[in-house]
C-alpha positions in Angstrom: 170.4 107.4 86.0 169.1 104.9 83.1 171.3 103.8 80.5 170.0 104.0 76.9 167.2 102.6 76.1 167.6 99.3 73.8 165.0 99.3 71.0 162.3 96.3 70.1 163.5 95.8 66.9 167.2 95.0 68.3 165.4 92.4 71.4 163.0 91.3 68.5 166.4 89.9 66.4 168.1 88.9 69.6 165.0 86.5 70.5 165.1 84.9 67.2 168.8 84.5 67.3 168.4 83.3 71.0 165.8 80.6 70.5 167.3 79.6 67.3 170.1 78.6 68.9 168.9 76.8 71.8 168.8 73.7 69.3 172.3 73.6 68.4 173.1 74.4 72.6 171.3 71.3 73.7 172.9 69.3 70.7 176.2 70.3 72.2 175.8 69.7 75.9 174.1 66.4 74.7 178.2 65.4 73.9 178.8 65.2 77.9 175.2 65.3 79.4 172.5 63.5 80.0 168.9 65.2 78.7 167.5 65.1 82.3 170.2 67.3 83.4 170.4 69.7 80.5 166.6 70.3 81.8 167.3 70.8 85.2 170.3 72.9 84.8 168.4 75.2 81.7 165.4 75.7 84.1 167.1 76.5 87.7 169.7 78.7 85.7 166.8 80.5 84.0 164.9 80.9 87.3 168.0 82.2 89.3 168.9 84.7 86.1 165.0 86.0 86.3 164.9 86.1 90.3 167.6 88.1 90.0 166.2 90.7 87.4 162.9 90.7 89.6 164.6 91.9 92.4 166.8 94.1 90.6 163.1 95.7 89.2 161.8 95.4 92.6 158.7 93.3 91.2 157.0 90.8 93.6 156.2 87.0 93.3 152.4 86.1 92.7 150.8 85.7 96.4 147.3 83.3 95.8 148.1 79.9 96.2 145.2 79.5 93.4 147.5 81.2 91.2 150.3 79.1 92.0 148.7 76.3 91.6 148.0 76.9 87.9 151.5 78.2 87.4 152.7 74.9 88.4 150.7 73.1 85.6 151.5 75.6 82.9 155.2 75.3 84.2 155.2 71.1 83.0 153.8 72.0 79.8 155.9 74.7 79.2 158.9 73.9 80.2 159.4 70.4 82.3 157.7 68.6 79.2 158.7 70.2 75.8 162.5 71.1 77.1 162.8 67.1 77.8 161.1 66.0 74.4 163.7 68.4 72.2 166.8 67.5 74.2 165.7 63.7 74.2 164.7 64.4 70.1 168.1 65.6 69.5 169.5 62.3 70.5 168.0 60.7 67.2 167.4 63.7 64.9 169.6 67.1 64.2 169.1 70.0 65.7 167.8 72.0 62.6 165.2 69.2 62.4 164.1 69.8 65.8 164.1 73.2 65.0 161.2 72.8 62.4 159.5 70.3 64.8 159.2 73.6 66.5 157.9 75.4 64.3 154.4 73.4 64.9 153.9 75.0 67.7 151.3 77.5 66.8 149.3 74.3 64.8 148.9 72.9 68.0 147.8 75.9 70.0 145.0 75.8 67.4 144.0 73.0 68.2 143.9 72.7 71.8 142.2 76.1 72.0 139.6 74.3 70.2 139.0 71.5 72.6 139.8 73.6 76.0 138.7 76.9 75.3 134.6 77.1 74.8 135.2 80.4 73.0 137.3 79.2 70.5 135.6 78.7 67.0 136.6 77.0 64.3 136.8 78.8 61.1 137.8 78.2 57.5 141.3 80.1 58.0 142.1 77.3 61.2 140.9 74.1 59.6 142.8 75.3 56.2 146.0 76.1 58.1 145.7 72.9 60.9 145.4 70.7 57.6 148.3 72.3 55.9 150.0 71.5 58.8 149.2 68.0 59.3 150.3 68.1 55.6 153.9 69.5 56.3 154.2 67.4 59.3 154.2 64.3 57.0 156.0 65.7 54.1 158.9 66.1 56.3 158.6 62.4 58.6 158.7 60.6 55.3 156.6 57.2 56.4 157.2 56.1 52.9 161.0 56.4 52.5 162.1 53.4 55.0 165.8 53.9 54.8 166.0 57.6 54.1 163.4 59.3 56.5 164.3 60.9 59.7 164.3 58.7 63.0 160.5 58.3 63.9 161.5 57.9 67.3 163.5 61.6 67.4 160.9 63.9 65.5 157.9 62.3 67.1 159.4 63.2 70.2 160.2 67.1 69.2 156.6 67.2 67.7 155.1 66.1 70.9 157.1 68.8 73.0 156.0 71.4 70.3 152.0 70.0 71.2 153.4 70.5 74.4 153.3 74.3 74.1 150.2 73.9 72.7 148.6 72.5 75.9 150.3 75.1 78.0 150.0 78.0 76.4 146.5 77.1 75.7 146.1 76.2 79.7 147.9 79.3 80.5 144.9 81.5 78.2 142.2 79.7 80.2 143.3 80.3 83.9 145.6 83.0 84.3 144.6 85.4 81.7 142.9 87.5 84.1 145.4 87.4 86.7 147.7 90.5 87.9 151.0 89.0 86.9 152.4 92.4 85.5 156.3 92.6 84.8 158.4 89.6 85.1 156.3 87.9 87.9 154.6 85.2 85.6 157.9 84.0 83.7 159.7 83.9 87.3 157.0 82.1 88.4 156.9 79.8 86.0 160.8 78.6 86.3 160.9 78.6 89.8 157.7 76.0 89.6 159.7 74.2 86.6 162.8 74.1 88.8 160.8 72.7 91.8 158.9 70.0 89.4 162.5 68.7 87.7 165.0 68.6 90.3 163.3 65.5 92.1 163.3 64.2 88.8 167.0 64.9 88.1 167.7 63.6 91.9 165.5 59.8 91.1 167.4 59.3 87.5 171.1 60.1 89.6 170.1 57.4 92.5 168.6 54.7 90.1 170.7 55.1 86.6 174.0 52.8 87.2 175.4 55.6 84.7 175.0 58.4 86.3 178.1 60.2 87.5 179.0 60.4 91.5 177.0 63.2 91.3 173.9 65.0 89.6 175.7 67.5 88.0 178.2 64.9 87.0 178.8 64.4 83.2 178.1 61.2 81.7 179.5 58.8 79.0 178.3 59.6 75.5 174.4 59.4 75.1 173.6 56.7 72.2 173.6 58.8 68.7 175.3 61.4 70.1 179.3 61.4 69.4 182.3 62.4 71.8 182.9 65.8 69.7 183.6 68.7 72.2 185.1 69.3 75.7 183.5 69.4 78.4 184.4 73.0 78.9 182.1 73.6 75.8 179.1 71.1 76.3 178.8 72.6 80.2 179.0 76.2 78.6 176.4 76.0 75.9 174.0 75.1 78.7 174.7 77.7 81.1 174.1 79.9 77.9 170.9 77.9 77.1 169.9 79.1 80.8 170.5 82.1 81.2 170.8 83.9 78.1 168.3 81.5 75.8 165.7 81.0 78.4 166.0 83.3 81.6 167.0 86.8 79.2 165.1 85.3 76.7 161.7 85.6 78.4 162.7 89.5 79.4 163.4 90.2 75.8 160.0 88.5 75.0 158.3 90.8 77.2 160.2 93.9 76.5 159.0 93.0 72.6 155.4 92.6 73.1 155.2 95.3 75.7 156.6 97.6 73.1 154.8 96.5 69.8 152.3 93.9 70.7 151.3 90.8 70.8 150.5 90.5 67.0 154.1 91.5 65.8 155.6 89.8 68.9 154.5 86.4 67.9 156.0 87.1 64.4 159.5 85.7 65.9 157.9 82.3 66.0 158.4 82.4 62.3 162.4 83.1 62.2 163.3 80.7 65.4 163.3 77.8 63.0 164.8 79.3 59.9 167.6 80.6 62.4 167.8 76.6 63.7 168.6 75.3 60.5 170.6 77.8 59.6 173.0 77.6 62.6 172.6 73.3 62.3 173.5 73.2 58.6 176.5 76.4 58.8 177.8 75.3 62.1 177.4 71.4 63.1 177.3 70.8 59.5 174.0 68.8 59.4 171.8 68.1 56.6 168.6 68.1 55.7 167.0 66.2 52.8 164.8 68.0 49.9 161.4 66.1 51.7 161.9 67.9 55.2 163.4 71.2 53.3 159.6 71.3 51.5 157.6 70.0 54.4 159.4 72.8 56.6 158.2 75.6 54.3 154.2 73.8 54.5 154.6 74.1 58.1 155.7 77.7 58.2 153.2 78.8 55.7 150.4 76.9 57.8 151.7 79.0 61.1 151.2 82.2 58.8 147.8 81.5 58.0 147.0 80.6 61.3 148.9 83.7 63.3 147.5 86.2 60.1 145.1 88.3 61.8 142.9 91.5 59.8 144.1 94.5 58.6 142.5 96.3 60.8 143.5 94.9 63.8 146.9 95.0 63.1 146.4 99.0 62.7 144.8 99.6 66.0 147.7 97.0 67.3 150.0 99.1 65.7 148.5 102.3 66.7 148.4 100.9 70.8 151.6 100.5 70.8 152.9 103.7 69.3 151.1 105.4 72.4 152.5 103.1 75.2 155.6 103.8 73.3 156.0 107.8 74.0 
């Protein structure tokens, strides 16, 4: 016997809330951890929570070492990579700014789709909506204000994890589009190779960091820019929730959503992830964010509508595709 079914639209809000709020989790367990183990822990918890549901579904692991093999690569630029650039951001920016760092995400699929996929053409509606980008980017870094702008250092860093999903998602098109990876197999996959890539990582920074605790999952002093502002209770908390809940249920939801109604309206929660970011940063942790990165934000989200805006008529026969797989 089933329970009720849960509808998209309710998973569709949840993902937004979810990944909106991984920002202001990883600006928390920042207060008592160090970034390398706020990776570690996010991925194995997210792999273990999606392990689980795989075997609670029955679903199998991908077999072909071929496919493996590129799961591991999409699994650094996925995961390893951009998780370690936002949680080391966060150090030097706010967490609603690294929330709009991701929202560039789709800017830079564009343009690594151009370079790695032969395919891929550039057209008026991509060049407008890459330089808009570029545009917004700026707007919101500020080169010009010198003691006003946000740390160079911090949103550089979230920008390049955002390009980050750009390369994988973009690798990910290229080689395994055509693979059989039905269900939760390919997002299992793809932690499992994430936790297997960090924890060596998180094991070299525990032996050679004098500051590391007496052991891995030992908390630390308080990172540089980052103040001594919760319990520990709290900062180890909000990253078992950033595991399992904002990555490992997360990536169910995902699937549920664009299983349901497509990809077209599925990739629509790209636009609320950072609006729900600064939200949460501003309401919450009580950051702020200047008028520049307030205007710049909204170029980059327009530019992410132009380039995600797809004809009317595809959007019906979207729509119309997932009404049948629906009944």
């Amino acid at each position: 016997m089933t329970g009720p079914r849960v509808p998209w639209q309710l998973k569709f809000l949840a993902l937004a809330v979810i990944w909106g709020s991984s920002f202001l989790l990883m600006k928390v367990g920042l207060d008592d951890l160090h970034p390398l183990q706020i990776v570690a822990f996010r991925i194995v918890l997210a792999a273990a929570t999606l392990l689980l549901l795989l075997r609670m579904t029955q679903s199998a692991l991908p077999r072909e070492a071929r496919v493996w093999g590129h799961l591991f690569v999409c699994s650094l630029f996925l995961t390893v990579i951009p998780f370690t650039g936002f949680v080391t951001g966060e150090l030097f920016v706010s967490s609603a700014l690294a929330g709009i760092g991701n929202a560039t995400t789709p800017i830079a699929t564009v343009l690594f789709a151009l370079v790695l996929l032969p395919s891929e053409r550039l057209t008026s509606r991509k060049l407008t909506a890459v330089l808009l980008g570029f545009v917004g980017v700026l707007v919101i870094a500020e080169p010009w204000n010198i003691s006003g702008r946000p740390d160079p250092l911090g949103f550089l860093l979230v920008v390049l994890a955002a390009a980050s999903y750009g390369v994988g998602w973009t690798y990910n098109r290229r080689t395994l589009a055509h693979a059989d990876l039905g269900g939760l197999a390919q997002p299992a996959a793809l932690l499992l190779c994430g936790a297997v890539a960090i924890v060596p990582v998180l094991l070299g920074w525990w032996l050679i960091d004098p500051s590391a605790g007496s052991a891995p999952w030992s908390p630390v002093p308080a990172q540089v820019g980052v103040s001594d502002a919760y319990p520990l209770w709290l900062s180890v908390g909000a990253i078992v929730v950033l595991g399992v809940i904002g990555t490992g249920v997360a990536y169910m939801f995902q699937y549920d959503v664009v299983r349901a109604a497509g990809t077209v309206v599925g990739s629509t929660v790209t636009y609320a992830i950072p609006v729900v970011s600064v939200l949460l940063g501003v309401l919450v942790l009580g950051e702020r964010l200047g008028p520049a990165q307030l205007v710049g934000f909204a170029i980059v989200l327009a530019a992410a509508v132009i380039i995600n805006r797809v004809p009317t008529r595809q959007v019906a026969t979207a729509g119309a595709a997932a009404e049948q797989s629906s009944r």
